[in-house]
N, CA, C and O atoms as a DFTB+ gen file, in Angstrom:
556 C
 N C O
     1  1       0.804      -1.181       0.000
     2  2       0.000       0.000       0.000
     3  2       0.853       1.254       0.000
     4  3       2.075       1.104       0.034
     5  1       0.347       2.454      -0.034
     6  2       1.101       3.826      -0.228
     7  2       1.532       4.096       1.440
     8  3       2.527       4.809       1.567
     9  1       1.142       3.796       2.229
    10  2       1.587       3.916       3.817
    11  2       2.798       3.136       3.920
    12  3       3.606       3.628       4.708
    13  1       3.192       1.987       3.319
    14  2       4.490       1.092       3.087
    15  2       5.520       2.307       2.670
    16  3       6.551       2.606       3.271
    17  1       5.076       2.827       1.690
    18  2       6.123       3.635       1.275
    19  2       7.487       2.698       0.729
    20  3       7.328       1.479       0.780
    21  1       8.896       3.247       0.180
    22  2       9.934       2.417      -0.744
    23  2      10.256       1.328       0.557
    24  3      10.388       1.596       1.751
    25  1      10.319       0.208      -0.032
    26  2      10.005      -1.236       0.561
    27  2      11.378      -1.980      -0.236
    28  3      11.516      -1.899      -1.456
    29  1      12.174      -2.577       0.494
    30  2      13.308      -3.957      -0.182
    31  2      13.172      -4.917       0.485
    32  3      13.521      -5.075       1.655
    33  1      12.502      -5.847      -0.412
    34  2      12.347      -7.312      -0.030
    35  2      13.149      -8.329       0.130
    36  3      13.239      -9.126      -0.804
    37  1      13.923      -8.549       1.345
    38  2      14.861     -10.098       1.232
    39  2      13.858     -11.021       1.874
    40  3      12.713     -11.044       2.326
    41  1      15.136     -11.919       1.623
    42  2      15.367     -13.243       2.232
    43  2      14.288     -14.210       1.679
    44  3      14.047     -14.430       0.492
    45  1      13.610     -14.813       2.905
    46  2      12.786     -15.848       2.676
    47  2      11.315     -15.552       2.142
    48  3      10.680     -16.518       1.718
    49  1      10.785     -14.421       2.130
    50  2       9.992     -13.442       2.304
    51  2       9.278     -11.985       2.044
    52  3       9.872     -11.239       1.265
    53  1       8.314     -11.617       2.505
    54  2       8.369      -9.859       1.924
    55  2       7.594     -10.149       3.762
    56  3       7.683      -9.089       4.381
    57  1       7.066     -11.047       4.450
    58  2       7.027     -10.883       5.934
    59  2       5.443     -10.580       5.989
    60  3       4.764     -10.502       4.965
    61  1       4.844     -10.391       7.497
    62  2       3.259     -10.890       7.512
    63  2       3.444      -8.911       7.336
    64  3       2.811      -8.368       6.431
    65  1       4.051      -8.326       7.976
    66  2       3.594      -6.941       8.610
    67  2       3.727      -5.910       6.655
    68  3       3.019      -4.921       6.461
    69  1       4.391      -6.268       5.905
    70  2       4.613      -5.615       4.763
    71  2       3.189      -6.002       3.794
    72  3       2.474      -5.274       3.106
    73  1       3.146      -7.273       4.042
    74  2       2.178      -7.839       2.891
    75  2       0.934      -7.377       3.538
    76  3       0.177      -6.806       2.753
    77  1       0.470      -7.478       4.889
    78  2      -0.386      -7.386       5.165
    79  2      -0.829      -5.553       4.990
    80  3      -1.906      -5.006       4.751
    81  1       0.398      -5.071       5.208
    82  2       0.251      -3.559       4.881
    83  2      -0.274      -2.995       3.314
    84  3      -0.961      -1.992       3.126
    85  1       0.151      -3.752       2.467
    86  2      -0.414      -4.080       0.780
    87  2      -1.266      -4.428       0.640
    88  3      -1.864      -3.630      -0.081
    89  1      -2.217      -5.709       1.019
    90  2      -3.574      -5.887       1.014
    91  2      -4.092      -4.648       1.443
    92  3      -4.372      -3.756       0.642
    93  1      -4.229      -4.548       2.606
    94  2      -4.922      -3.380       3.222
    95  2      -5.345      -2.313       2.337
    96  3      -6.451      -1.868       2.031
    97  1      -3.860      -1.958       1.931
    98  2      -3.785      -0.608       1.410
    99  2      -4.595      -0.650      -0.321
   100  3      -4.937       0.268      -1.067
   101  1      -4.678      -2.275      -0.472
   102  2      -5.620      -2.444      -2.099
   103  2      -6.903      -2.072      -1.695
   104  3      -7.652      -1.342      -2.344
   105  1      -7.166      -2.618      -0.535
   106  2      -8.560      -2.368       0.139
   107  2      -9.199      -1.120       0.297
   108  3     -10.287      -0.657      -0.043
   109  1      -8.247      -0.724       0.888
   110  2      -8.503       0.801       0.808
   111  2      -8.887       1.603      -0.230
   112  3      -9.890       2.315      -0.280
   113  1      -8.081       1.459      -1.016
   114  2      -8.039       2.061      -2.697
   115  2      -9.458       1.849      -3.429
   116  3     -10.156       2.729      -3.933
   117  1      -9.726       0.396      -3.362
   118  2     -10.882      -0.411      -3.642
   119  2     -12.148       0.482      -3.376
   120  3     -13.006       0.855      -4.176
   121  1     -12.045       0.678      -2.268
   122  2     -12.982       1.487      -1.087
   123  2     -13.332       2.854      -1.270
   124  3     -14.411       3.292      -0.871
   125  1     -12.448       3.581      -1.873
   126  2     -11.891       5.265      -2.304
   127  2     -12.197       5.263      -3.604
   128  3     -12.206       6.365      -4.154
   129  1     -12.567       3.887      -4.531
   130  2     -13.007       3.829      -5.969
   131  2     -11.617       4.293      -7.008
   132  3     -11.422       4.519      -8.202
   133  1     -10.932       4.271      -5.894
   134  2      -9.346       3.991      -7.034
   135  2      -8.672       3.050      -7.837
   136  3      -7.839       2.335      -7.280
   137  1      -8.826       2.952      -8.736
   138  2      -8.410       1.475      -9.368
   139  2      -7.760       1.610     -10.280
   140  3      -7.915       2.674     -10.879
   141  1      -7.019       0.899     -10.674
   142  2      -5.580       1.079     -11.515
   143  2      -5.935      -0.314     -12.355
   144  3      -6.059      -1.476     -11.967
   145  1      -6.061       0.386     -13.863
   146  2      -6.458      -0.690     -15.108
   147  2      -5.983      -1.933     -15.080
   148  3      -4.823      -2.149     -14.730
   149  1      -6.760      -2.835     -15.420
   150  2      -5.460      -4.197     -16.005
   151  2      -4.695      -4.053     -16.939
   152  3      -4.841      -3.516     -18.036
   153  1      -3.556      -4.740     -16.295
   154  2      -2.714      -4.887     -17.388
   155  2      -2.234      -3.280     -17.684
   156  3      -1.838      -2.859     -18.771
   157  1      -2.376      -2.499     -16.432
   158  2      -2.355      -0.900     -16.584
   159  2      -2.982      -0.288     -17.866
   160  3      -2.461       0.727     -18.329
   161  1      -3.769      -0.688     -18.303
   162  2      -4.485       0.173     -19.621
   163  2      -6.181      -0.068     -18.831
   164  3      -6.750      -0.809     -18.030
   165  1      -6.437       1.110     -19.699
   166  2      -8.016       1.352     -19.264
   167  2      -8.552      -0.255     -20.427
   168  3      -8.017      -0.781     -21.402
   169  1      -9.948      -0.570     -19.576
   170  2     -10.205      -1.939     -20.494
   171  2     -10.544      -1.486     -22.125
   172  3     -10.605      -2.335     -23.014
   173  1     -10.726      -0.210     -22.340
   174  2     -11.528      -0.063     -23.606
   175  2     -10.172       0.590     -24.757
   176  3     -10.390       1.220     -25.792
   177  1      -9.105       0.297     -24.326
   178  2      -8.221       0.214     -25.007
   179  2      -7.227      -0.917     -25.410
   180  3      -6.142      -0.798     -25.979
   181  1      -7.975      -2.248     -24.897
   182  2      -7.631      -3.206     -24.875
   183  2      -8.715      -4.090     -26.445
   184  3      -9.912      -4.055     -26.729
   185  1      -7.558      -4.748     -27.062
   186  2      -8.028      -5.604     -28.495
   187  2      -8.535      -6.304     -27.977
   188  3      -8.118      -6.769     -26.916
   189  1      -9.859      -6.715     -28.650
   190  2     -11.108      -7.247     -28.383
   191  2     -10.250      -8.974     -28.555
   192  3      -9.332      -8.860     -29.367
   193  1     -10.328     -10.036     -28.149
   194  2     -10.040     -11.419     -27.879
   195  2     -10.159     -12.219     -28.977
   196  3     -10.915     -11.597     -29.723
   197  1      -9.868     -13.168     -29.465
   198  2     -10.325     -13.445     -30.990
   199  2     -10.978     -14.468     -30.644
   200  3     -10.717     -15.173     -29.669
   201  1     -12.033     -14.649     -31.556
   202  2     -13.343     -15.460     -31.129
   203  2     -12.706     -17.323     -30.640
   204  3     -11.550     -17.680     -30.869
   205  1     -13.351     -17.881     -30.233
   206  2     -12.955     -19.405     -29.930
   207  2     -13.159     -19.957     -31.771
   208  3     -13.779     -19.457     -32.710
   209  1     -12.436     -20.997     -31.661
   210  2     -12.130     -21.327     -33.075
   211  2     -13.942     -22.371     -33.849
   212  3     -14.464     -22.362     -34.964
   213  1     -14.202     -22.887     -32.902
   214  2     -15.662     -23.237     -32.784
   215  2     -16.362     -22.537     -33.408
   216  3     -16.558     -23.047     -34.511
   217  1     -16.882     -21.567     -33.285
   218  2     -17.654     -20.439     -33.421
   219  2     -17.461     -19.524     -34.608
   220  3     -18.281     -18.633     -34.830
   221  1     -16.209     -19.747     -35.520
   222  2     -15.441     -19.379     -36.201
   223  2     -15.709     -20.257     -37.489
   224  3     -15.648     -21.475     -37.321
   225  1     -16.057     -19.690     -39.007
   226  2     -16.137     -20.689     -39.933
   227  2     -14.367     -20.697     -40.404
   228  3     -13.525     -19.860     -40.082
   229  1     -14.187     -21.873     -41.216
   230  2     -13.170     -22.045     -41.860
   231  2     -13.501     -22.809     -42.919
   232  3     -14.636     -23.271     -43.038
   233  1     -12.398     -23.047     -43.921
   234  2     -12.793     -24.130     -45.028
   235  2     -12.055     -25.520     -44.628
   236  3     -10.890     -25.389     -44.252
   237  1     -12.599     -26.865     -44.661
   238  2     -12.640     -28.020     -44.218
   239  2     -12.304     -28.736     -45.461
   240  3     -12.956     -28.611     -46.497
   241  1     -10.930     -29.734     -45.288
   242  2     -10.947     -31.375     -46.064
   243  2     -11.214     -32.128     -45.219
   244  3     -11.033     -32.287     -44.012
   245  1     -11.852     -32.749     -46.330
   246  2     -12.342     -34.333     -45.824
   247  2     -11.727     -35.499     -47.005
   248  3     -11.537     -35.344     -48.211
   249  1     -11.550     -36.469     -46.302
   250  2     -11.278     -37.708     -46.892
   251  2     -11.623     -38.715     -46.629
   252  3     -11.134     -39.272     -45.646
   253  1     -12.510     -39.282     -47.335
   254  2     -13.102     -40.526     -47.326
   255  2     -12.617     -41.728     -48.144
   256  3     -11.634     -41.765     -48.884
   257  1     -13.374     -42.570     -47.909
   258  2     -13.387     -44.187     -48.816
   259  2     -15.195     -44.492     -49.031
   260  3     -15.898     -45.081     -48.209
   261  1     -15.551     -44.047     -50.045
   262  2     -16.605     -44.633     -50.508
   263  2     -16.965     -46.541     -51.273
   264  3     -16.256     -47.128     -52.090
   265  1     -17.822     -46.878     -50.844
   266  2     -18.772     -48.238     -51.426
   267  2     -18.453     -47.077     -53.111
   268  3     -18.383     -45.853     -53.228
   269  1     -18.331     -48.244     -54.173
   270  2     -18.571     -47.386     -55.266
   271  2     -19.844     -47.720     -55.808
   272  3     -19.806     -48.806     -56.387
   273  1     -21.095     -47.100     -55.825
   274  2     -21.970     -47.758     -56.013
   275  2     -22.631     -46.160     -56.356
   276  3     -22.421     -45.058     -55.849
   277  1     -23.588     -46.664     -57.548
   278  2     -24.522     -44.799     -57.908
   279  2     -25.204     -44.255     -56.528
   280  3     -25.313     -45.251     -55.813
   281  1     -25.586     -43.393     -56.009
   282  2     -26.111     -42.454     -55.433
   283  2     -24.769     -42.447     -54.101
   284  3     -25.091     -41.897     -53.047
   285  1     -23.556     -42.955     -54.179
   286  2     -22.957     -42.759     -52.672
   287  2     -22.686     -41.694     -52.518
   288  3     -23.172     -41.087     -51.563
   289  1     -21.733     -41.021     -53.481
   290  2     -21.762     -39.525     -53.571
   291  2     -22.476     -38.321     -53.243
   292  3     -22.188     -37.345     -52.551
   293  1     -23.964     -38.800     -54.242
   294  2     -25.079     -37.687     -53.571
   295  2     -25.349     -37.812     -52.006
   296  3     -25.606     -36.904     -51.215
   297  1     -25.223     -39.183     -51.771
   298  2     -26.108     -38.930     -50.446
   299  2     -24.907     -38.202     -49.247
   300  3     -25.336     -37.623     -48.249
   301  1     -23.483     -38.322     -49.499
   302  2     -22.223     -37.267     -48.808
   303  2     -22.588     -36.136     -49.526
   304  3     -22.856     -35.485     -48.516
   305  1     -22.838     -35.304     -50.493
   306  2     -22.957     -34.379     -50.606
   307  2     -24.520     -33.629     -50.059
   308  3     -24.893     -32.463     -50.187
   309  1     -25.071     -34.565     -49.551
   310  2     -27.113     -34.584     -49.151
   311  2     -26.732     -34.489     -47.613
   312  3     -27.539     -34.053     -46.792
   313  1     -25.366     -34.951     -47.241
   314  2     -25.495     -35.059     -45.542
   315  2     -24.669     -33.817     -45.227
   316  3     -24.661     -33.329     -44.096
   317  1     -23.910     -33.269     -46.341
   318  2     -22.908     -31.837     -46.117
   319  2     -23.813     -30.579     -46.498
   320  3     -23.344     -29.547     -46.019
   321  1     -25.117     -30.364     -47.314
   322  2     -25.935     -29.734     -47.524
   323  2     -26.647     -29.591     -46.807
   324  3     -26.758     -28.379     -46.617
   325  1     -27.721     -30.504     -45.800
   326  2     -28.162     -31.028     -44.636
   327  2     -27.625     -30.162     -42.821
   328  3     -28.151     -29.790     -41.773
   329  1     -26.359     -30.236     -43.439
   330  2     -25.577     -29.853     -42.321
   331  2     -25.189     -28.459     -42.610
   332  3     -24.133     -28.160     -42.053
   333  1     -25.766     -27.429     -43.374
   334  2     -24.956     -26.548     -43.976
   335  2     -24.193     -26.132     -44.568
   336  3     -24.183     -24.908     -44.695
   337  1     -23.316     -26.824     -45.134
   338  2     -21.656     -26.872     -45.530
   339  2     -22.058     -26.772     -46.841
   340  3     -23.140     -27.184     -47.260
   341  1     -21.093     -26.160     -47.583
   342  2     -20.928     -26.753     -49.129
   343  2     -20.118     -26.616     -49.589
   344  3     -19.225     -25.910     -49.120
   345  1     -20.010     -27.365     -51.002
   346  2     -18.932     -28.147     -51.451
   347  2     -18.311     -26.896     -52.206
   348  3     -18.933     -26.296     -53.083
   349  1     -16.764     -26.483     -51.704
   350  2     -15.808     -26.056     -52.862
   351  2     -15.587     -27.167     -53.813
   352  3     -16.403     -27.566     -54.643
   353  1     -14.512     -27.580     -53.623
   354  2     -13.984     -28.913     -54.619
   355  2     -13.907     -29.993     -54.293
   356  3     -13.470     -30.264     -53.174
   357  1     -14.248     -30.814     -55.037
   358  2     -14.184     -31.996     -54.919
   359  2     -13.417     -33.487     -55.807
   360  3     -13.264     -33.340     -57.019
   361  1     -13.074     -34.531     -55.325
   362  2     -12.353     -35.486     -56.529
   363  2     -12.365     -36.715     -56.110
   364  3     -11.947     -37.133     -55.030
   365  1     -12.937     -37.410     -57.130
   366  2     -13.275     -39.106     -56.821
   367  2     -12.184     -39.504     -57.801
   368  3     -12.086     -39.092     -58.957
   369  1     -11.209     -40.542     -57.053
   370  2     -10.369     -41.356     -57.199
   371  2     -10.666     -42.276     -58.007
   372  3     -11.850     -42.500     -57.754
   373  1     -10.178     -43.327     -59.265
   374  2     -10.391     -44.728     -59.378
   375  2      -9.493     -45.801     -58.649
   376  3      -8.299     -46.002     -58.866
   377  1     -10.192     -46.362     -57.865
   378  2      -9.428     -47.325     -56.883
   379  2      -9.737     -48.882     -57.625
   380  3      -9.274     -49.400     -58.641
   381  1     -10.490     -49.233     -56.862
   382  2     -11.254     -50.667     -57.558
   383  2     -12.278     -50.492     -57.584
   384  3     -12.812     -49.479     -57.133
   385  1     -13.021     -51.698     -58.273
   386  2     -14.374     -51.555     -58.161
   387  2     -15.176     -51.819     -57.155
   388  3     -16.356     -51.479     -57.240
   389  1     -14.666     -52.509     -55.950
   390  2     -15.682     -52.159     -54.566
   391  2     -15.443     -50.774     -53.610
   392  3     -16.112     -50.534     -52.605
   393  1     -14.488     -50.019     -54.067
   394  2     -14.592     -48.986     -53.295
   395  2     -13.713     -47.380     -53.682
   396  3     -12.512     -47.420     -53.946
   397  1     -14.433     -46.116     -53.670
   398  2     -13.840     -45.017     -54.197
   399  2     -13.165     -43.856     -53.427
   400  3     -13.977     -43.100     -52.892
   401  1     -12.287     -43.648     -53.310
   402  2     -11.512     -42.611     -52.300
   403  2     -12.451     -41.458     -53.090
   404  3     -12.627     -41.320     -54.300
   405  1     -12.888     -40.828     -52.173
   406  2     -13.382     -38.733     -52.251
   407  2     -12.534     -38.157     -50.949
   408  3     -12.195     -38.404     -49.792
   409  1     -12.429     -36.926     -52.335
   410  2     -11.682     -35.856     -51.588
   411  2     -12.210     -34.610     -51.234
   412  3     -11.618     -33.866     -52.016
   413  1     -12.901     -33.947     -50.596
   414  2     -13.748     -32.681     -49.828
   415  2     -13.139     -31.685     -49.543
   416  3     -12.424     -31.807     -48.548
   417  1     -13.132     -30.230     -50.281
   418  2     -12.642     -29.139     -49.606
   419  2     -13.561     -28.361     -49.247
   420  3     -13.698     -27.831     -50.350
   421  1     -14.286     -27.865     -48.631
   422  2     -15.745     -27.348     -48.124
   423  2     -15.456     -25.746     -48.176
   424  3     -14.446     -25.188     -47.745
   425  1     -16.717     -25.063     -48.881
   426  2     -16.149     -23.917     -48.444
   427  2     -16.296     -23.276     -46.537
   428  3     -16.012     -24.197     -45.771
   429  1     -16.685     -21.879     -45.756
   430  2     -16.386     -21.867     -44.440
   431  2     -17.670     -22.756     -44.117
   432  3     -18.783     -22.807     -44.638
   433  1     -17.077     -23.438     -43.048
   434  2     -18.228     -24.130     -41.727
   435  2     -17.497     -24.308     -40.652
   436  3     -16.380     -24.797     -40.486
   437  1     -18.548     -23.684     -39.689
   438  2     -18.271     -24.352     -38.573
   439  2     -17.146     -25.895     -37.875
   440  3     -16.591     -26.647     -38.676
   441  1     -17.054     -26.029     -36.820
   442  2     -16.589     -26.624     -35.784
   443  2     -17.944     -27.883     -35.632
   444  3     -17.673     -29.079     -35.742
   445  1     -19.135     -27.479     -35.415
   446  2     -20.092     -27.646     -34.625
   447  2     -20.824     -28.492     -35.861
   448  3     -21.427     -29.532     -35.594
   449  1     -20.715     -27.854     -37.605
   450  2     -21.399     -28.402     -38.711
   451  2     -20.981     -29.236     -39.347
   452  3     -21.536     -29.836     -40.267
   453  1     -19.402     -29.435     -38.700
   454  2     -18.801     -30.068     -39.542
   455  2     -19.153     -32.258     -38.434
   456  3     -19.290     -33.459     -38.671
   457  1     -19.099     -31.271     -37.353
   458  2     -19.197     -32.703     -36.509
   459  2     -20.542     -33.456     -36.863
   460  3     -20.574     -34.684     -36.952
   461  1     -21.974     -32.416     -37.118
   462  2     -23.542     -32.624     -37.670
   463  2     -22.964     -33.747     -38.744
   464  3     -23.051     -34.961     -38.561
   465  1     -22.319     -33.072     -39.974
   466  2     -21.800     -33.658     -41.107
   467  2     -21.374     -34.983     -41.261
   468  3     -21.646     -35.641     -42.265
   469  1     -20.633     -35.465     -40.195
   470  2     -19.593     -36.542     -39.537
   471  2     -20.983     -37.475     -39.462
   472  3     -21.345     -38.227     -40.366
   473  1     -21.590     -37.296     -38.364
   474  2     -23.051     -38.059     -38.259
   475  2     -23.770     -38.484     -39.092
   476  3     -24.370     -39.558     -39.063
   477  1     -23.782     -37.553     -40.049
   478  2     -25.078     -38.125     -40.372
   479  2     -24.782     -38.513     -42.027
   480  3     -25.482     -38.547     -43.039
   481  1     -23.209     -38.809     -41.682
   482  2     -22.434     -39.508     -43.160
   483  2     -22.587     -41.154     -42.447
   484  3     -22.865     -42.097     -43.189
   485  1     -22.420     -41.315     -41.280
   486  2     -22.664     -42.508     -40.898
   487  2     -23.682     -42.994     -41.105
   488  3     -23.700     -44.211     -41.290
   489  1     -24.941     -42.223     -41.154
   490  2     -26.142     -42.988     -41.244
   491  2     -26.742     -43.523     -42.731
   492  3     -27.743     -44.218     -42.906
   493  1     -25.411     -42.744     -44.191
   494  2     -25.375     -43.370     -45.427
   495  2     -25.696     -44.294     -45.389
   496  3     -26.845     -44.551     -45.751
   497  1     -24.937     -45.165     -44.981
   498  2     -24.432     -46.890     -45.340
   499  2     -23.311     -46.998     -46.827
   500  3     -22.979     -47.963     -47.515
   501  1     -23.056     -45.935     -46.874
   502  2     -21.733     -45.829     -48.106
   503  2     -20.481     -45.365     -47.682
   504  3     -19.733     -45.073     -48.615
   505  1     -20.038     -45.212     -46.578
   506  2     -18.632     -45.084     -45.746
   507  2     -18.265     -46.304     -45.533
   508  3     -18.957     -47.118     -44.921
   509  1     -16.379     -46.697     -46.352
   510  2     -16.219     -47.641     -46.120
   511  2     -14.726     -47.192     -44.573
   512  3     -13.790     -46.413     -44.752
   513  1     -14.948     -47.820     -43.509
   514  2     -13.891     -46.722     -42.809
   515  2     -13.894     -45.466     -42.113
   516  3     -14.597     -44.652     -42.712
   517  1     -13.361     -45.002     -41.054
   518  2     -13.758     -43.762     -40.773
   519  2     -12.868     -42.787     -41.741
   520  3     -11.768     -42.874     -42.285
   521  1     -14.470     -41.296     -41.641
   522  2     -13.661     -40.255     -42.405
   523  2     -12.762     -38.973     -42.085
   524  3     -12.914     -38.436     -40.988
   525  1     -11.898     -38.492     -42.927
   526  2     -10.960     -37.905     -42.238
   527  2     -11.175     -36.416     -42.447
   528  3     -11.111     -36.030     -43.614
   529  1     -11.500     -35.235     -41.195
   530  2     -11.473     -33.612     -41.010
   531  2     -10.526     -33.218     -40.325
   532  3     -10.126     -33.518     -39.201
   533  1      -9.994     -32.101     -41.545
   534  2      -9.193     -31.497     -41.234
   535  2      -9.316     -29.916     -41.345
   536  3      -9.181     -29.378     -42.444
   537  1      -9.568     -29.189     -40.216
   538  2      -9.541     -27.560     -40.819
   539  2      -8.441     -27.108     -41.574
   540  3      -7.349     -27.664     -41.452
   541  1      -8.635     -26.007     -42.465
   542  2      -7.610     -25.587     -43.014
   543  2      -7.507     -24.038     -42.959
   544  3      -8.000     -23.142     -43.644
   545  1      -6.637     -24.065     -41.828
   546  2      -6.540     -22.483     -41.974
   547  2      -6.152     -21.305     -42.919
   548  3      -5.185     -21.251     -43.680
   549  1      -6.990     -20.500     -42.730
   550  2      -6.437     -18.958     -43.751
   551  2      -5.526     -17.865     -43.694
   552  3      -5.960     -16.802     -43.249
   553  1      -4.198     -17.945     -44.109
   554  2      -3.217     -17.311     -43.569
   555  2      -3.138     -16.287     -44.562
   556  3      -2.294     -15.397     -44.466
């Protein structure tokens, strides 16, 4: 506190009678409606926090293994529409004939749409394998 006045701290310690003189003296201040900013800046000169990444769209790959069979495609592109998302680019592989690698670059979605997405690709029945999200950040 300001009653401490210039203070040098040794040893093991700053001691009960110094510290306790500092609380006090915050108390006081507290009390008198004196308050000294965080982080010494007034709060409204302080940069606003950047949002949680959740909450935040980005553009998303995905990689799958499709059944190759007609409608598997639509119905991943019916469960990413469904979910909000949509398709930047996309590219189906020739693998064999029981099964087709797709490749998903989504334009922005969510954290939250992309997991919807995840779901309710399971409930296809044309995922061979789990599928693979990856955000891709914008630098």
């Amino acid at each position: 506190g300001d009653s401490v006045g210039q203070i040098v701290l040794r040893g093991a310690g700053a001691g009960e009678g110094p510290t306790a003189s500092a609380v006090m003296g915050d108390v006081m201040d507290i009390a008198r409606g004196i308050t000294i900013p965080t982080f010494g800046q007034p709060a409204e000169t302080l940069a606003q926090a950047p949002a949680a990444v959740v909450s935040t769209g980005a553009p998303w790959y995905l990689r799958m293994t499709l059944l190759d069979k007609p409608g598997a495609l639509a119905k991943i592109a019916t469960a990413l529409g469904d979910s909000g998302i949509s398709i930047d680019r996309m590219r189906q592989y020739s693998h064999d004939d029981a099964h087709a690698p797709v490749l998903i670059v989504t334009h922005k979605a969510t954290s939250d749409d992309i997991a919807m997405a995840l779901e309710r690709f399971e409930g296809t029945g044309v995922l061979v394998g789990e599928p693979v999200a990856m955000r891709i950040e914008e630098v």
